[in-house]
Every structure is written in C-alpha cells, then in structure tokens.
N, C-alpha and C positions, 0 to 999 in steps of 0.2 A: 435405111442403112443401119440404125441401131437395132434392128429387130435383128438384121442377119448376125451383126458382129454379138447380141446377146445368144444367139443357136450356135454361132461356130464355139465362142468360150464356153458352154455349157457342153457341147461338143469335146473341148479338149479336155475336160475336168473330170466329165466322166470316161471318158477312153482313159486317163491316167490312173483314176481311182481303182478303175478293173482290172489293166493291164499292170498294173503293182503286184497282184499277187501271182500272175505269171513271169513275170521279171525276177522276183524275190519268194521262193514256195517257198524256204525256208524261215520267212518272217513271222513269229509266232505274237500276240497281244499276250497282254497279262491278263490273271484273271478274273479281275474285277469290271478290265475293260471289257470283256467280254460276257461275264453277265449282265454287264449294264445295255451291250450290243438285244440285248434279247428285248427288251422295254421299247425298240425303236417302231415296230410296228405299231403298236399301241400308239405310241404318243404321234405316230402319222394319221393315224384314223383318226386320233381326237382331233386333230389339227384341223383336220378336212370337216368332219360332221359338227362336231359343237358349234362353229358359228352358221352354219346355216340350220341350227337349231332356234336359236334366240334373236338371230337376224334372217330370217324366214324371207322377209323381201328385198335383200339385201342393203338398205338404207336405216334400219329401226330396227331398235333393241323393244323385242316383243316377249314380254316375261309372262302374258296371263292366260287366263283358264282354257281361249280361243286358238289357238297356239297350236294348234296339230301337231307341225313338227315338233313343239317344245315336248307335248303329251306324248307321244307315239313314242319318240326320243326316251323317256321318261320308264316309260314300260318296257322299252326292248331290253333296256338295259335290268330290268326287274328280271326279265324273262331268260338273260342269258346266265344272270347270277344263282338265277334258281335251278336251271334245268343243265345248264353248262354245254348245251348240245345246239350246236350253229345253225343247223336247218328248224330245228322248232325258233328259236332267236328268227332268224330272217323272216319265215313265214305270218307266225308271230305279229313280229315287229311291221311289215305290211298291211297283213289282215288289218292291227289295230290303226297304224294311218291312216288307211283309205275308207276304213269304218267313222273314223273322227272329223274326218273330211268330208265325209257323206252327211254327218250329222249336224255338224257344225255348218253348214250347207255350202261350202267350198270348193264343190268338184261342180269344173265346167259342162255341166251337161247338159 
C-alpha cells in the first residue's frame, strides 16, 4: 500500500509542477534562477554516475588502481574536456571500460 500511495504522490507533484506553466504562461523566473536552471542536468548525471563509480558493487567505497568503473570514469571525463564532442566521449568512454575490464580480468566470459 506504501508503494501505490508513494506513485500516486509523485503522481500529483509532478502533474502539478507541468501543469503550472499552462495554468500560468505568463509566470516569468528571474534571471539568476534561471541560469542556475541550466546546471540541473549536470548535477543529475553526477548524482546518478559518481556513485556507482566508487561504489562499483554497491556495498564498498572502491578507490584503487582495479576499479574499472573508477578508471574508465576517470578518462571519459579527460576525453569529453579535451574533445568537447559527445559521440567521441561515449564511444571513447566504452571502448576504454570494456578494455579495462578485459584486462583487469573482469568480464564474465
């Protein structure tokens, strides 16, 4: 029963957060709040990737050389600073996981 009544509330929070700005077009942010609106994706992906970087098994903070995720992690973000272009980043960022995985002898095969 807590599962539903947590879907229906997440339900009404977000239908209200959408349906505000058909309610109210004229509602304009400031513009602070709205540069700062731009930072929101960033700080969602960090949210989501960084710990499953350093907690790789979910139970243990995994800080060393073995660390695939932590390394791969490590470069992509080298790769997307350097080249700024999202497909070399993603492919990239793969290639070297599954490479470090391969080596580090990690991949179930």
């Amino acid at each position: 029963m807590n599962a539903w009544l947590m879907i229906g509330g997440m339900l009404v929070i977000t239908f209200a957060t959408r349906y505000s700005f058909f309610a109210w077009p004229e509602l304009r942010f400031p513009p602070l709040l709205r540069q700062s609106l731009n930072y929101v994706p960033i700080a969602m992906l960090a949210a989501i990737v960084v710990p499953g970087m350093f907690i790789p098994d979910g139970q243990t903070l995994n800080v060393s050389w073995r660390n695939a995720y932590l390394l791969a992690g490590l470069f992509t973000v080298a790769v997307a600073a350097i080249t700024r272009h999202l497909l070399a980043t993603v492919v990239c960022g793969l290639a070297a996981f599954f490479l470090l995985r391969w080596m580090l002898g990690q991949l179930p095969l």
